[in-house]
N, CA, C and O atoms as a GROMACS GRO file, in nm:
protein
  464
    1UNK      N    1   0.810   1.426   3.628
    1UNK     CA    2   0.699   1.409   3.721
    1UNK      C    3   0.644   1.268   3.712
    1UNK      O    4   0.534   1.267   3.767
    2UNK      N    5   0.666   1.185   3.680
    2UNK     CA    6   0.637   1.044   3.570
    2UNK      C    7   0.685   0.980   3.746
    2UNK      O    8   0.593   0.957   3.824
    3UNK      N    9   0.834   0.957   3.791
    3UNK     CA   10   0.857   0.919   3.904
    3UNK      C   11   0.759   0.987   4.033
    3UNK      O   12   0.786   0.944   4.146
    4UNK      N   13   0.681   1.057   4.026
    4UNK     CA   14   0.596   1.118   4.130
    4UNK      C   15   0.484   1.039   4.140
    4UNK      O   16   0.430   1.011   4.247
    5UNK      N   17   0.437   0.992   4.001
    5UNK     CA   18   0.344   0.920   3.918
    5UNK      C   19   0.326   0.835   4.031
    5UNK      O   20   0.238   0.823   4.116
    6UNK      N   21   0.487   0.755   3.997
    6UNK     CA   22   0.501   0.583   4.026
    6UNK      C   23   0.464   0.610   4.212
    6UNK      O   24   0.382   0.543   4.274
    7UNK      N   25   0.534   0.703   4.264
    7UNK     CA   26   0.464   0.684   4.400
    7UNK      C   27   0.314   0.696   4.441
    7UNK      O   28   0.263   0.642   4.539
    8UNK      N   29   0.246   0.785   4.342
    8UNK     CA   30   0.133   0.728   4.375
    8UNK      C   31   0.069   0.647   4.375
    8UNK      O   32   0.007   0.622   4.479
    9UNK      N   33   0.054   0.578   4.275
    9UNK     CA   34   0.064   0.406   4.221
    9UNK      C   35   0.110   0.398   4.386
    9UNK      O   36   0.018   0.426   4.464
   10UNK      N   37   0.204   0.373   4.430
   10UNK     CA   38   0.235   0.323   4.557
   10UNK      C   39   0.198   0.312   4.637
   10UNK      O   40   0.204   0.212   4.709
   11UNK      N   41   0.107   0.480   4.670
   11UNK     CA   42   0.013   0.489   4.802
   11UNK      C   43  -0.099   0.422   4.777
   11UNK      O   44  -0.170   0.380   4.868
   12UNK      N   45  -0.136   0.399   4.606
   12UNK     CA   46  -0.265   0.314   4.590
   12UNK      C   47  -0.265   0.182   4.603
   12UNK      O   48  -0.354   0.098   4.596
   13UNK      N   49  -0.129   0.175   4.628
   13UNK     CA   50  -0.108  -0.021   4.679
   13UNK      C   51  -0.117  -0.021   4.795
   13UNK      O   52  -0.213  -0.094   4.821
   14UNK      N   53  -0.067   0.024   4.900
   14UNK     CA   54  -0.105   0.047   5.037
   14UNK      C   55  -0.234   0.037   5.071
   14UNK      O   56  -0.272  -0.055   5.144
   15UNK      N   57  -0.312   0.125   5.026
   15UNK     CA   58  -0.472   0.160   5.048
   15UNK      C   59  -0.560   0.035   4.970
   15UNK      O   60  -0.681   0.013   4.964
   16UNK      N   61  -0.436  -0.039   4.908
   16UNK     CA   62  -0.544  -0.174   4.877
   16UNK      C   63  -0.549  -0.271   4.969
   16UNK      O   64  -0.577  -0.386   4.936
   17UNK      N   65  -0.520  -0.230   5.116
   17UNK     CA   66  -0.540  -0.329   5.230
   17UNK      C   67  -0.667  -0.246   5.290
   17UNK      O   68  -0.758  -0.284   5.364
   18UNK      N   69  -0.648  -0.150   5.246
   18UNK     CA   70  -0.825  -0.078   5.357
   18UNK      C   71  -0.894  -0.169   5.323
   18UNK      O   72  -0.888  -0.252   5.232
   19UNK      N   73  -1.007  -0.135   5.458
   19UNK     CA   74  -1.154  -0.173   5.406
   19UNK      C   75  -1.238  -0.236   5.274
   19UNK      O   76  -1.271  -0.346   5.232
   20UNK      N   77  -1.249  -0.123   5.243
   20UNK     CA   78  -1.318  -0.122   5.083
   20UNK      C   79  -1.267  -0.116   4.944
   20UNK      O   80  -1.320  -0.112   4.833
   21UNK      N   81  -1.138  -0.118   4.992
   21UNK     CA   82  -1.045  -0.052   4.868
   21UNK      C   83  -0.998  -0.175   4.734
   21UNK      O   84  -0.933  -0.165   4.630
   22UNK      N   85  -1.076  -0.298   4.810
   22UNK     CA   86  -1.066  -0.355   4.641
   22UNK      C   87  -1.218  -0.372   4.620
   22UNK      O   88  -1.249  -0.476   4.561
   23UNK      N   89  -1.301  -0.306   4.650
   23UNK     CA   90  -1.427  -0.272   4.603
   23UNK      C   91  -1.518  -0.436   4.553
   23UNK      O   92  -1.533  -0.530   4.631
   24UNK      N   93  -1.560  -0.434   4.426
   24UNK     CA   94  -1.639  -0.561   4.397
   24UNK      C   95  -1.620  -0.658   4.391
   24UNK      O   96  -1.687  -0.757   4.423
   25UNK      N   97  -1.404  -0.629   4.292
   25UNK     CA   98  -1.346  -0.723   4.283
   25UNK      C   99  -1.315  -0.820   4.428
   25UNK      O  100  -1.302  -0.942   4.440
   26UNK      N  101  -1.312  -0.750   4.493
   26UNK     CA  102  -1.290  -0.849   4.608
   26UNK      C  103  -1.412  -0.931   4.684
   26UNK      O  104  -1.389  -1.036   4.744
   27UNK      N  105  -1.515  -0.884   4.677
   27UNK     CA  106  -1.586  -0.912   4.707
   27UNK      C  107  -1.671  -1.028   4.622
   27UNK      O  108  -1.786  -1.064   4.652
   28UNK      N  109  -1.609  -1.070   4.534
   28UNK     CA  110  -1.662  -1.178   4.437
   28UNK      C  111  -1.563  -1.293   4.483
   28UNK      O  112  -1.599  -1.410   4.500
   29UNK      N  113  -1.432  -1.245   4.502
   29UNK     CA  114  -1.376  -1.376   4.537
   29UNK      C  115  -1.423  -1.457   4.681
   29UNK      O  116  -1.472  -1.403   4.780
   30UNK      N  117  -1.398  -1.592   4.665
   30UNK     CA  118  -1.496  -1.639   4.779
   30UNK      C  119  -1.355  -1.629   4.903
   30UNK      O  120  -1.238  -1.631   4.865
   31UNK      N  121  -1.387  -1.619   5.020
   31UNK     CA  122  -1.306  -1.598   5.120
   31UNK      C  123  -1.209  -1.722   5.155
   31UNK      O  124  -1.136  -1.678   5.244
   32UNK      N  125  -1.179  -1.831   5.133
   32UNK     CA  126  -1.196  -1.958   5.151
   32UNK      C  127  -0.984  -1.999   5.128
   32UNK      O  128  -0.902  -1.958   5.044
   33UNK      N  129  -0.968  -2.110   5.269
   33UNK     CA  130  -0.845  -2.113   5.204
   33UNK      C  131  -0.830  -2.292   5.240
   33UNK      O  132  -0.920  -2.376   5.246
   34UNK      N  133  -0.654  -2.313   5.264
   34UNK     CA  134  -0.665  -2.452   5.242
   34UNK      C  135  -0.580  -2.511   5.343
   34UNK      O  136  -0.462  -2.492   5.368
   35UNK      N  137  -0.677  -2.596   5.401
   35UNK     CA  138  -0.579  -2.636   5.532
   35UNK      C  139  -0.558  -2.756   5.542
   35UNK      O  140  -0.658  -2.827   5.531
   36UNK      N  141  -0.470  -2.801   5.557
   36UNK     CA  142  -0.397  -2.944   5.604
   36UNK      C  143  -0.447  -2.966   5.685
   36UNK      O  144  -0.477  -2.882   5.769
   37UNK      N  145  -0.486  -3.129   5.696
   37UNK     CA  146  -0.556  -3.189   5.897
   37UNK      C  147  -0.522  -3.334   5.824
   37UNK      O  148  -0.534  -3.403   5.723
   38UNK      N  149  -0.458  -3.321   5.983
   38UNK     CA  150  -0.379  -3.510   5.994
   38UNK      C  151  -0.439  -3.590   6.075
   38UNK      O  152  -0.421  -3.600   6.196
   39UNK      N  153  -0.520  -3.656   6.000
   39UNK     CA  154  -0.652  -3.739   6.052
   39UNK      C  155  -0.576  -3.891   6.119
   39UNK      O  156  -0.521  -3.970   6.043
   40UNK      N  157  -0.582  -3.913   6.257
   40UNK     CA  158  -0.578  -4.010   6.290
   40UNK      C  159  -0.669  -4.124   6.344
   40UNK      O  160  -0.714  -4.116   6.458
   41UNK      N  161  -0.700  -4.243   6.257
   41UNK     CA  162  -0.814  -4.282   6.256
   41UNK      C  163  -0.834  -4.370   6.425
   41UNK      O  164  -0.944  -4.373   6.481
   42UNK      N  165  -0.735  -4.421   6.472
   42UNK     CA  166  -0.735  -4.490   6.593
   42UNK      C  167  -0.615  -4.464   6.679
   42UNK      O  168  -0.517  -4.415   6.622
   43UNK      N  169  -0.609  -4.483   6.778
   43UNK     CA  170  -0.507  -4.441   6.860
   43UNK      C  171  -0.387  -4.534   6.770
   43UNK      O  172  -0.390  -4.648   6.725
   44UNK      N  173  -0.286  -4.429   6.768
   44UNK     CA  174  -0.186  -4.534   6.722
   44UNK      C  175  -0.144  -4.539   6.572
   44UNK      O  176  -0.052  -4.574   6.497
   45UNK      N  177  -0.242  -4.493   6.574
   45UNK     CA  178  -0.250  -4.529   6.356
   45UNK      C  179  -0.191  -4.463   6.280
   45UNK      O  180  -0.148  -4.354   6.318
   46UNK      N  181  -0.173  -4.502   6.162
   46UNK     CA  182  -0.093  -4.435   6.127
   46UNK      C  183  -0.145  -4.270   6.076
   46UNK      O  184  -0.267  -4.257   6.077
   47UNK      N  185  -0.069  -4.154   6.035
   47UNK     CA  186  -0.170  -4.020   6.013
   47UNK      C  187  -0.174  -4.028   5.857
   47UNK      O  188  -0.100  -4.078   5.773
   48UNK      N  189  -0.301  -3.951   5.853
   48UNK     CA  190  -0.297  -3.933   5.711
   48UNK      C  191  -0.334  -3.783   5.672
   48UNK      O  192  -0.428  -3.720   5.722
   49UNK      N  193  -0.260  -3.742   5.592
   49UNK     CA  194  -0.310  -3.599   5.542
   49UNK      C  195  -0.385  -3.592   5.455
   49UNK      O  196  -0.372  -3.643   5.344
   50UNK      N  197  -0.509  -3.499   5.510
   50UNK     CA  198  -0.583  -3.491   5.421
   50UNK      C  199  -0.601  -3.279   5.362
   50UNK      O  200  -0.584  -3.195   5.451
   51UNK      N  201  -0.624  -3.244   5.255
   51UNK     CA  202  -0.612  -3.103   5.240
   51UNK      C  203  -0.811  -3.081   5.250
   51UNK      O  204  -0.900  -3.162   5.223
   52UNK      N  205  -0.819  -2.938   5.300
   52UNK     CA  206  -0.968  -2.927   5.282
   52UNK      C  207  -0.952  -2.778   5.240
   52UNK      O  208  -0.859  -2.702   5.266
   53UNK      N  209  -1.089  -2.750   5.154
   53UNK     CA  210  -1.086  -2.616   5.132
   53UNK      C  211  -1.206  -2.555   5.208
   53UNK      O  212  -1.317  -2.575   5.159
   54UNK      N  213  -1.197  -2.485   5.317
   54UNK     CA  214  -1.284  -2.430   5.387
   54UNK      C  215  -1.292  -2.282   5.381
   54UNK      O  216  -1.220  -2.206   5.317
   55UNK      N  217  -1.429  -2.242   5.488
   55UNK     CA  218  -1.440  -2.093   5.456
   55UNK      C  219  -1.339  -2.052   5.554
   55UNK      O  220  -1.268  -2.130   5.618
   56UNK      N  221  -1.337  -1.906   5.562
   56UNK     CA  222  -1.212  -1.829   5.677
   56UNK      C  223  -1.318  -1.829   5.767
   56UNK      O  224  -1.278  -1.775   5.870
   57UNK      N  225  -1.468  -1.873   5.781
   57UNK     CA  226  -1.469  -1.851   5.926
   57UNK      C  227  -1.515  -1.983   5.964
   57UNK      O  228  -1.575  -2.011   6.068
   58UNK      N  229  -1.475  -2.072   5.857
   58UNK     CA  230  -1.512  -2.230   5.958
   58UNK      C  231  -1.480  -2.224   6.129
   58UNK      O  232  -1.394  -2.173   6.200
   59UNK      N  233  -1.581  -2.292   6.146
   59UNK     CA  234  -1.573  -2.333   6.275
   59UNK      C  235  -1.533  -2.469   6.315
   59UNK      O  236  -1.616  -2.554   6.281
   60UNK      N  237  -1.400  -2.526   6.394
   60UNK     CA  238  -1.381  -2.674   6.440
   60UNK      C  239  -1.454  -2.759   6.421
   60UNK      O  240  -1.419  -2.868   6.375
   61UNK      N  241  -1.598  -2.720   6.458
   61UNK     CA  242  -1.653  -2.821   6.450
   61UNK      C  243  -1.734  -2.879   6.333
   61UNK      O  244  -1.772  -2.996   6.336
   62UNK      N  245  -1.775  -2.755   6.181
   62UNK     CA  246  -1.778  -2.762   6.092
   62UNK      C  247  -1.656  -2.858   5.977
   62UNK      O  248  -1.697  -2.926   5.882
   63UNK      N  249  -1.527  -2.844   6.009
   63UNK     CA  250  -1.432  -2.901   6.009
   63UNK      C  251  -1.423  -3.019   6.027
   63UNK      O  252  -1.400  -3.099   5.937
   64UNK      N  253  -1.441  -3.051   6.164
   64UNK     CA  254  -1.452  -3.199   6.222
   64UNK      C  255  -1.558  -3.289   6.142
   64UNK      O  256  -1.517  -3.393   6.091
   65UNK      N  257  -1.664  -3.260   6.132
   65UNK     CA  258  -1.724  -3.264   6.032
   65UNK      C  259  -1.688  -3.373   5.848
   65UNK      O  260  -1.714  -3.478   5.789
   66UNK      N  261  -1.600  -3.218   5.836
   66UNK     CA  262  -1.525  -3.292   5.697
   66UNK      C  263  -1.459  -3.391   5.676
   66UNK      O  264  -1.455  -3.479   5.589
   67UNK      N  265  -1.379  -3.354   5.817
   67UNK     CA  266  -1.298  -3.515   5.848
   67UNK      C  267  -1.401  -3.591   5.869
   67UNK      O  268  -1.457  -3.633   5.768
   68UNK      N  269  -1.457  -3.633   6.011
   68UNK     CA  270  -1.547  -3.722   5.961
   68UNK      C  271  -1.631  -3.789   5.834
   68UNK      O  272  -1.654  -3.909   5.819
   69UNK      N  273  -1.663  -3.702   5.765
   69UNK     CA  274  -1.675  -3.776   5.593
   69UNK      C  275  -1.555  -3.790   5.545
   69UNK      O  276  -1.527  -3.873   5.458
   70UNK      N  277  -1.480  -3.716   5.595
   70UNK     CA  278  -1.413  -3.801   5.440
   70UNK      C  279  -1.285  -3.903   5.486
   70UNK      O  280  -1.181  -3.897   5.421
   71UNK      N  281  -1.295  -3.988   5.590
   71UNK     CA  282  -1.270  -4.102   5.653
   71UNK      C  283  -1.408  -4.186   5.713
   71UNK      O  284  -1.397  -4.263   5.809
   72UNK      N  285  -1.498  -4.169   5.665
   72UNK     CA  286  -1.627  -4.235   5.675
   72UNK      C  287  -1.631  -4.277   5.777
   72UNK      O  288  -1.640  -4.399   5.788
   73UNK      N  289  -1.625  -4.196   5.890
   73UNK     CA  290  -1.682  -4.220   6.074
   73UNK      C  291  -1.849  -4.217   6.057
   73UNK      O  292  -1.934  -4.137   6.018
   74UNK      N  293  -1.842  -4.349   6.110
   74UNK     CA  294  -2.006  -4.351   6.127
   74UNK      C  295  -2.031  -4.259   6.240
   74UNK      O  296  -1.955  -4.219   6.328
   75UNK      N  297  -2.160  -4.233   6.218
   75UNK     CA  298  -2.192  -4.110   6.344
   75UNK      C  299  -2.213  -4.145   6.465
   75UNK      O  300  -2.196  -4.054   6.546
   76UNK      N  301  -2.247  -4.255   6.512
   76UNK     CA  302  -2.213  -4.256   6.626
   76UNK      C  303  -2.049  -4.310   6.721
   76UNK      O  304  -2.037  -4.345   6.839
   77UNK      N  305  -1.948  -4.296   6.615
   77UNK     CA  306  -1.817  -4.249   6.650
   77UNK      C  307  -1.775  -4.117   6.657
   77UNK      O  308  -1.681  -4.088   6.730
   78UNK      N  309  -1.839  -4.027   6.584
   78UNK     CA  310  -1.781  -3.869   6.602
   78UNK      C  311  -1.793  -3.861   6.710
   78UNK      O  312  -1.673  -3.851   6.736
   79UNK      N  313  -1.828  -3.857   6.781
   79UNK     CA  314  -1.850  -3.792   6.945
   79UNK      C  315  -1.722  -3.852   6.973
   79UNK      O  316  -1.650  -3.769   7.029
   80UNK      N  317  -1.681  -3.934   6.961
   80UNK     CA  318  -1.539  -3.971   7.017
   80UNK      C  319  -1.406  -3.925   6.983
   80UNK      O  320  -1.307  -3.945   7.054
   81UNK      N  321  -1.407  -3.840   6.836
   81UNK     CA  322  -1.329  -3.767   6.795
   81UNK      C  323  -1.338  -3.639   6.842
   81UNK      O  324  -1.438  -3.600   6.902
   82UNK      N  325  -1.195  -3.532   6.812
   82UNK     CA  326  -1.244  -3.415   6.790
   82UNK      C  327  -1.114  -3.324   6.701
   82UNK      O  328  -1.033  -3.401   6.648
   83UNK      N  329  -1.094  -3.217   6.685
   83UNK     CA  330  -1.040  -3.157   6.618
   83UNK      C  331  -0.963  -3.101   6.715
   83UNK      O  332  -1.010  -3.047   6.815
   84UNK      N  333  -0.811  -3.114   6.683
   84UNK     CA  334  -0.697  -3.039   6.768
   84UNK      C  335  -0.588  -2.967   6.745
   84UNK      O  336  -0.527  -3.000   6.643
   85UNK      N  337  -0.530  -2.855   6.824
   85UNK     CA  338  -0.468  -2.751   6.725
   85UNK      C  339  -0.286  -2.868   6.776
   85UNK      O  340  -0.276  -2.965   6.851
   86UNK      N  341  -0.172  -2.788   6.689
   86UNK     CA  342  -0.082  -2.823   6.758
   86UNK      C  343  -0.035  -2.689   6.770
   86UNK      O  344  -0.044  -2.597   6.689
   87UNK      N  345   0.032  -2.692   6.916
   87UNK     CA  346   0.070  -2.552   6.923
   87UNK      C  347   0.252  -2.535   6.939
   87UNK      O  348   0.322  -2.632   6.966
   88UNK      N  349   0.318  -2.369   6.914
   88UNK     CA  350   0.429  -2.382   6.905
   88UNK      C  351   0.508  -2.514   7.035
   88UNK      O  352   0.586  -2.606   7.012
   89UNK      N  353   0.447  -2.472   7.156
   89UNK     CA  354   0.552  -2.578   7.222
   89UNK      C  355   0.489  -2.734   7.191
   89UNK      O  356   0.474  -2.809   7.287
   90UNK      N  357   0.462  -2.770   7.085
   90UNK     CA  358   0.433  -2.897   7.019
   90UNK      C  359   0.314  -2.974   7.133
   90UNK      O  360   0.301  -3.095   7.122
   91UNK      N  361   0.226  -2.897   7.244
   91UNK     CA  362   0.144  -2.943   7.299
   91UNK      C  363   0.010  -3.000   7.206
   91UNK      O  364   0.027  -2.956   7.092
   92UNK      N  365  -0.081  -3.058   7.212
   92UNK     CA  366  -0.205  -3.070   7.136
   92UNK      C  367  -0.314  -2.999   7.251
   92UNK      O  368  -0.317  -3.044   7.366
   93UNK      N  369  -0.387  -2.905   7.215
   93UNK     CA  370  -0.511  -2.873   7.270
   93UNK      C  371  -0.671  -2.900   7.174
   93UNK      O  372  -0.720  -2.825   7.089
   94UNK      N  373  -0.702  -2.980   7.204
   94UNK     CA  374  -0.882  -2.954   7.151
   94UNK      C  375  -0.934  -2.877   7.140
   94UNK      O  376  -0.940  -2.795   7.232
   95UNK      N  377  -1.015  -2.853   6.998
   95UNK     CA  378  -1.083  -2.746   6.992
   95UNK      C  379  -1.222  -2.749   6.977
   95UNK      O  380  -1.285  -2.826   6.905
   96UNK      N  381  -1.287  -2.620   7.081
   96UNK     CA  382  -1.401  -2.606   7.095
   96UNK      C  383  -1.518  -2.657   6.971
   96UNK      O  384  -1.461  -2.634   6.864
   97UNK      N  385  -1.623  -2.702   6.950
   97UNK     CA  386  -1.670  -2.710   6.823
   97UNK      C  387  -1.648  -2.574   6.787
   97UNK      O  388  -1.577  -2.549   6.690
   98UNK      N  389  -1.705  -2.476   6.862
   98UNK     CA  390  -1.724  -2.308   6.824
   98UNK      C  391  -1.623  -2.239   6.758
   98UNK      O  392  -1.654  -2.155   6.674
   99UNK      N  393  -1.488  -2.265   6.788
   99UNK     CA  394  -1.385  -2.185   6.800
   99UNK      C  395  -1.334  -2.197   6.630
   99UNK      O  396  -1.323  -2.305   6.572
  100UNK      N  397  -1.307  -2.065   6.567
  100UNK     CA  398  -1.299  -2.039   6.440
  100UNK      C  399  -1.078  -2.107   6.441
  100UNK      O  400  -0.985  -2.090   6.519
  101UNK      N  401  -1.094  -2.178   6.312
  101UNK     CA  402  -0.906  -2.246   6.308
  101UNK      C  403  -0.844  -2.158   6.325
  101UNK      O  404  -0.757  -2.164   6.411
  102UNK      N  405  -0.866  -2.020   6.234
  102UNK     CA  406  -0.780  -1.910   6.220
  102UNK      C  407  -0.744  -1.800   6.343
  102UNK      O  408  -0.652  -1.719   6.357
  103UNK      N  409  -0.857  -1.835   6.421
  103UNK     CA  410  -0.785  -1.796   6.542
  103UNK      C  411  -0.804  -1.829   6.665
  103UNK      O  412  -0.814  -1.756   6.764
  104UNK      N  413  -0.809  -1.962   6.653
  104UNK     CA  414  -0.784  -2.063   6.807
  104UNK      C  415  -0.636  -2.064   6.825
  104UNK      O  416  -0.599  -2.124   6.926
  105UNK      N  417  -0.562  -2.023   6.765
  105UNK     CA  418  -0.439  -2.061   6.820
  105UNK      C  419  -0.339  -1.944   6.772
  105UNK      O  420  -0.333  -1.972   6.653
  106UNK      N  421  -0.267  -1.845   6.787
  106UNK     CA  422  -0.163  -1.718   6.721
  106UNK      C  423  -0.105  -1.812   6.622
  106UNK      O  424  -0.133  -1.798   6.504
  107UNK      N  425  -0.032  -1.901   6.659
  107UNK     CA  426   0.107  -1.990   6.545
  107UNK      C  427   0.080  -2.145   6.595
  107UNK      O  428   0.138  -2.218   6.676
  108UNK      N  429  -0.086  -2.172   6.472
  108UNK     CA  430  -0.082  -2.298   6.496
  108UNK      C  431   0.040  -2.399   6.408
  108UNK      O  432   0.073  -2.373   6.292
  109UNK      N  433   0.090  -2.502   6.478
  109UNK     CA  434   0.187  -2.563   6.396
  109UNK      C  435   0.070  -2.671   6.271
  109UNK      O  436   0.074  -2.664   6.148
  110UNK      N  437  -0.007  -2.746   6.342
  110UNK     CA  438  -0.127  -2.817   6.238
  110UNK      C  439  -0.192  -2.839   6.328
  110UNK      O  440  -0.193  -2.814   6.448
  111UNK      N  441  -0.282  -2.919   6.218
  111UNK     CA  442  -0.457  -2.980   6.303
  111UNK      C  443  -0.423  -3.106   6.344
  111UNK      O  444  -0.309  -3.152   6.339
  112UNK      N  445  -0.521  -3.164   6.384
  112UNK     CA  446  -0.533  -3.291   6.376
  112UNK      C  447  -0.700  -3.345   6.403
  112UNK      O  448  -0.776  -3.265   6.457
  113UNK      N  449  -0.735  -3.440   6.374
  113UNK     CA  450  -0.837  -3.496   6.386
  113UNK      C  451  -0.830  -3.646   6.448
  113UNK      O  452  -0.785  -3.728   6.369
  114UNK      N  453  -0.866  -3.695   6.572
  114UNK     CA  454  -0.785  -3.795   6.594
  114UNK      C  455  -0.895  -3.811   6.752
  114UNK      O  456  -0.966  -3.714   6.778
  115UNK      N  457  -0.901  -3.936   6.847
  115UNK     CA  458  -0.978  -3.984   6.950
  115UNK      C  459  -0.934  -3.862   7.069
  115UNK      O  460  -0.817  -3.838   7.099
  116UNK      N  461  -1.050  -3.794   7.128
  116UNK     CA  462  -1.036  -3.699   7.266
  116UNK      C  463  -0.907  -3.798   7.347
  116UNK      O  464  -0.864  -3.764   7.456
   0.00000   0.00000   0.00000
C-alpha cells in the first residue's frame, strides 16, 4: 500500500497549484521576478542590457521609470522615451504606462526602453 502512498503525495503536488494550497509559505515569498530591458539611449545607439527585479504586477510605466534611473534621464527627457514590447513577428509596440509586462503581450520576445 506504500505505492498508493506515493500517489497521493502526487495528488498533493497537483493541488499545490490551487489557490491556497501553499498556504503561508507562499505567501511570504515576495511575488517579484526578473526581466531583461534593452535600454536604448538615442536613436541609433548602441543597446544595453540592463536586468531589473520587479513586482508581477509592475506596470510599464513603473518600469520605465527604472530605466530612466538607472541610465540617468533627466526628467524632462522621459516624456520622450517609453517602454516597448517586442512581439513574436519581431514588430515593436509601445506600452501603455498602465499596461502590466506580464500581460501586454501572450509571447513577448523583450522590452525595450528607447525614444517614441
Amino acid at each position: 500500500s506504500s505505492s498508493g502512498g506515493g500517489g497521493g503525495g502526487g495528488g498533493g503536488y497537483d493541488a499545490g497549484y490551487g489557490a491556497d494550497a501553499y498556504g503561508e509559505e507562499y505567501a511570504e515569498e515576495d511575488e517579484v521576478l526578473e526581466v531583461v530591458i534593452n535600454i536604448v539611449r538615442q536613436p541609433g545607439a548602441a543597446v544595453q542590457e540592463h536586468a531589473f527585479v520587479i513586482d508581477e504586477e509592475a506596470t510599464a510605466g513603473a518600469v520605465a521609470t527604472l530605466c530612466g534611473d538607472a541610465v540617468h534621464l533627466p526628467p524632462h527627457q522621459r516624456h520622450a522615451y517609453a517602454l516597448f514590447v517586442m512581439r513574436e513577428d519581431e514588430s515593436l509596440r509601445a506600452l501603455a504606462a498602465h499596461e502590466n509586462l506580464l500581460t501586454a503581450d501572450p509571447n513577448p520576445i523583450a522590452f525595450y526602453y528607447q525614444m517614441k
